[in-house]
C-alpha positions as CSV (number, residue, x, y, z in Angstrom):
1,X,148.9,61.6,209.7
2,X,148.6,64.9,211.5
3,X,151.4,66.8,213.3
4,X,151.8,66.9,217.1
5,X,153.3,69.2,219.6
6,X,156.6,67.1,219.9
7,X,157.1,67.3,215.7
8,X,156.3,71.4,215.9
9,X,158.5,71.6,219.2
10,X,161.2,69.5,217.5
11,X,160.3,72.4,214.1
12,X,161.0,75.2,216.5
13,X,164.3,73.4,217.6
14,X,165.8,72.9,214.4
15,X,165.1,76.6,213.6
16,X,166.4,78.0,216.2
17,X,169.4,75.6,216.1
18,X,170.5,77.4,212.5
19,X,173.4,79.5,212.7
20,X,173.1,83.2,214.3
21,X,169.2,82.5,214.6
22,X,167.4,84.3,217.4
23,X,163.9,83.9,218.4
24,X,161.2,86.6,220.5
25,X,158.2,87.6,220.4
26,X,156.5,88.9,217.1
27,X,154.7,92.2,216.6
28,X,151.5,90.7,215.4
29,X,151.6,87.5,218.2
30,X,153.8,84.1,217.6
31,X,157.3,84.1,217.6
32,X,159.6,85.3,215.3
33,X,162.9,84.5,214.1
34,X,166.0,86.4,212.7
35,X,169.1,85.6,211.4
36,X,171.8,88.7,212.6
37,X,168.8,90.8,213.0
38,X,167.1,90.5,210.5
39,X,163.7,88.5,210.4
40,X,162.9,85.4,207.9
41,X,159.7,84.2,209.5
42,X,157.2,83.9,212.2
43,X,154.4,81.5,213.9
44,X,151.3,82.9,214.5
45,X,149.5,80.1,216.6
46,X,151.3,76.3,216.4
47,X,150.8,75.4,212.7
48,X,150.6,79.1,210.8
49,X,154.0,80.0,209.3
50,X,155.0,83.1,207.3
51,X,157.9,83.0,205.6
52,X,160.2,85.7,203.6
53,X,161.4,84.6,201.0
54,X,163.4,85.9,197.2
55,X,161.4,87.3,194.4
56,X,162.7,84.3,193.0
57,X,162.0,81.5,195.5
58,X,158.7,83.0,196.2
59,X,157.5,82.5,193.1
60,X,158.5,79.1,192.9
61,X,157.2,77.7,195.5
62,X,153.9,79.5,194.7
63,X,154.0,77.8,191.7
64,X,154.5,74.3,192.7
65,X,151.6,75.0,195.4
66,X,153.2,74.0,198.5
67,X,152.7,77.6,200.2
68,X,149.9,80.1,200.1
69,X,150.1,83.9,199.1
70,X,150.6,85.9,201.9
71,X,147.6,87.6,203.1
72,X,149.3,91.5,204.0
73,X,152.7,91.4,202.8
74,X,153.4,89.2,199.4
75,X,154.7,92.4,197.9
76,X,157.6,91.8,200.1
77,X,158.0,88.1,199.2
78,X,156.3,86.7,202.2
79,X,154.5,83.6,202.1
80,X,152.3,81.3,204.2
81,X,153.0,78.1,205.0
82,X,150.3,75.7,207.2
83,X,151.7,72.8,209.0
84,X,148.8,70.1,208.8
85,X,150.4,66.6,208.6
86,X,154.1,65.0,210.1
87,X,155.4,64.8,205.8
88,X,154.4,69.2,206.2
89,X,157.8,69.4,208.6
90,X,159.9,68.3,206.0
91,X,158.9,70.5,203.4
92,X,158.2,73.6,205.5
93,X,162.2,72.7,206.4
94,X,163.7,72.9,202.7
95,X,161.6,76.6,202.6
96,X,162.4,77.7,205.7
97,X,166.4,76.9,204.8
98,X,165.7,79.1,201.3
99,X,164.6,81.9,203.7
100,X,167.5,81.8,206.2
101,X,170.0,81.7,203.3
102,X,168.2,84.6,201.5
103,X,168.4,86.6,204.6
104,X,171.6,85.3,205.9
105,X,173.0,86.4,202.2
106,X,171.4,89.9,202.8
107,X,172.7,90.8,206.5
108,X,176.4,89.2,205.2
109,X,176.4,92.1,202.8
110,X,174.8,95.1,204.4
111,X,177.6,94.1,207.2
112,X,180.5,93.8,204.3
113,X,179.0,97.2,203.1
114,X,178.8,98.9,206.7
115,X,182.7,97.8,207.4
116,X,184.0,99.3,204.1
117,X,182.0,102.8,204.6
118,X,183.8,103.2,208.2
Protein backbone atom coordinates (compact mmCIF):
# COMPACT_ATOMS: atom_id res chain seq x y z
CA UNK A 1 0.00 0.00 0.00
CA UNK A 2 1.97 3.07 -0.77
CA UNK A 3 1.51 6.62 0.68
CA UNK A 4 -0.18 9.47 -1.25
CA UNK A 5 -0.09 13.15 -1.22
CA UNK A 6 -3.38 13.45 0.92
CA UNK A 7 -1.75 10.83 3.80
CA UNK A 8 1.68 13.15 3.70
CA UNK A 9 -0.47 16.44 3.49
CA UNK A 10 -2.71 15.04 6.38
CA UNK A 11 1.38 14.11 8.11
CA UNK A 12 2.28 17.69 7.63
CA UNK A 13 -1.15 18.72 9.30
CA UNK A 14 -0.92 16.85 12.33
CA UNK A 15 2.68 18.16 12.77
CA UNK A 16 2.09 21.39 12.53
CA UNK A 17 -1.15 21.09 14.57
CA UNK A 18 1.25 20.08 17.90
CA UNK A 19 1.48 22.68 20.39
CA UNK A 20 3.90 25.84 19.78
CA UNK A 21 4.99 24.05 16.37
CA UNK A 22 6.14 26.34 13.57
CA UNK A 23 7.03 25.41 10.20
CA UNK A 24 9.47 27.43 7.21
CA UNK A 25 11.71 26.71 5.01
CA UNK A 26 14.90 24.52 5.84
CA UNK A 27 18.49 25.45 5.18
CA UNK A 28 19.34 22.47 3.22
CA UNK A 29 15.59 22.51 1.16
CA UNK A 30 12.17 20.94 2.65
CA UNK A 31 10.54 22.40 5.47
CA UNK A 32 11.41 22.36 8.83
CA UNK A 33 9.72 22.36 12.00
CA UNK A 34 10.36 23.84 15.56
CA UNK A 35 8.75 23.69 18.71
CA UNK A 36 9.50 27.44 20.62
CA UNK A 37 12.36 27.85 18.29
CA UNK A 38 13.94 25.17 18.42
CA UNK A 39 14.05 22.56 15.46
CA UNK A 40 12.98 18.65 15.83
CA UNK A 41 12.84 17.71 12.18
CA UNK A 42 12.67 18.46 8.61
CA UNK A 43 11.37 17.03 4.96
CA UNK A 44 13.66 17.05 2.43
CA UNK A 45 11.42 16.14 -0.75
CA UNK A 46 7.74 14.42 0.21
CA UNK A 47 8.72 11.12 1.91
CA UNK A 48 12.51 11.95 3.44
CA UNK A 49 12.23 12.78 7.18
CA UNK A 50 15.08 13.69 9.62
CA UNK A 51 14.31 13.64 12.86
CA UNK A 52 16.20 14.80 16.28
CA UNK A 53 15.85 12.83 18.65
CA UNK A 54 17.52 11.78 22.64
CA UNK A 55 20.70 9.90 22.94
CA UNK A 56 18.29 7.60 24.40
CA UNK A 57 15.43 7.36 21.85
CA UNK A 58 17.81 7.40 19.06
CA UNK A 59 19.32 4.52 19.89
CA UNK A 60 16.20 2.70 20.31
CA UNK A 61 14.70 3.15 17.52
CA UNK A 62 17.92 2.41 15.69
CA UNK A 63 17.81 -0.70 17.27
CA UNK A 64 14.42 -1.87 16.54
CA UNK A 65 15.19 -0.83 12.73
CA UNK A 66 12.37 1.43 12.04
CA UNK A 67 14.74 4.52 11.11
CA UNK A 68 18.07 4.85 9.44
CA UNK A 69 21.32 6.48 10.74
CA UNK A 70 21.53 9.91 9.81
CA UNK A 71 23.75 10.48 7.00
CA UNK A 72 25.71 14.13 8.38
CA UNK A 73 24.54 14.62 11.75
CA UNK A 74 23.84 11.22 13.96
CA UNK A 75 26.32 12.63 16.43
CA UNK A 76 23.66 14.99 17.27
CA UNK A 77 20.94 12.33 17.52
CA UNK A 78 19.36 12.80 14.24
CA UNK A 79 17.83 10.14 12.35
CA UNK A 80 16.18 9.36 9.00
CA UNK A 81 12.98 8.29 8.63
CA UNK A 82 11.45 7.31 4.83
CA UNK A 83 7.88 7.33 4.38
CA UNK A 84 7.15 4.43 1.84
CA UNK A 85 3.68 2.84 2.59
CA UNK A 86 0.13 4.39 4.46
CA UNK A 87 1.16 1.86 7.92
CA UNK A 88 4.92 4.32 7.64
CA UNK A 89 2.45 7.47 8.85
CA UNK A 90 1.68 5.88 11.96
CA UNK A 91 4.94 4.96 13.07
CA UNK A 92 6.87 8.02 11.71
CA UNK A 93 3.95 9.71 14.18
CA UNK A 94 4.93 7.88 17.68
CA UNK A 95 8.81 9.18 16.53
CA UNK A 96 8.05 12.34 15.50
CA UNK A 97 5.91 12.82 19.12
CA UNK A 98 9.44 11.47 20.96
CA UNK A 99 11.12 14.33 19.08
CA UNK A 100 8.72 17.19 19.87
CA UNK A 101 8.65 16.10 23.64
CA UNK A 102 12.47 15.84 23.73
CA UNK A 103 12.74 19.36 22.27
CA UNK A 104 9.65 20.72 23.92
CA UNK A 105 11.40 19.43 27.37
CA UNK A 106 14.65 21.26 26.23
CA UNK A 107 13.24 24.92 25.26
CA UNK A 108 10.81 24.54 28.73
CA UNK A 109 14.06 24.57 30.61
CA UNK A 110 16.47 26.86 28.86
CA UNK A 111 13.29 29.33 29.26
CA UNK A 112 12.87 28.32 33.15
CA UNK A 113 16.68 28.89 33.26
CA UNK A 114 16.66 32.35 31.18
CA UNK A 115 13.65 33.73 33.68
CA UNK A 116 15.68 32.88 36.91
CA UNK A 117 19.12 34.52 35.58
CA UNK A 118 17.08 37.96 34.95
Amino acid sequence: MSVSTTDLDALKTWIGNLPNVSAGPHRFGGVEYKVNSLEFMHFHGQTHLDIRLSKYDQARVLSERTVEEHLFAPQGGWVTFRVKSKKDIEIVKEIIRLAYENAATIMHEHETRTRRSK
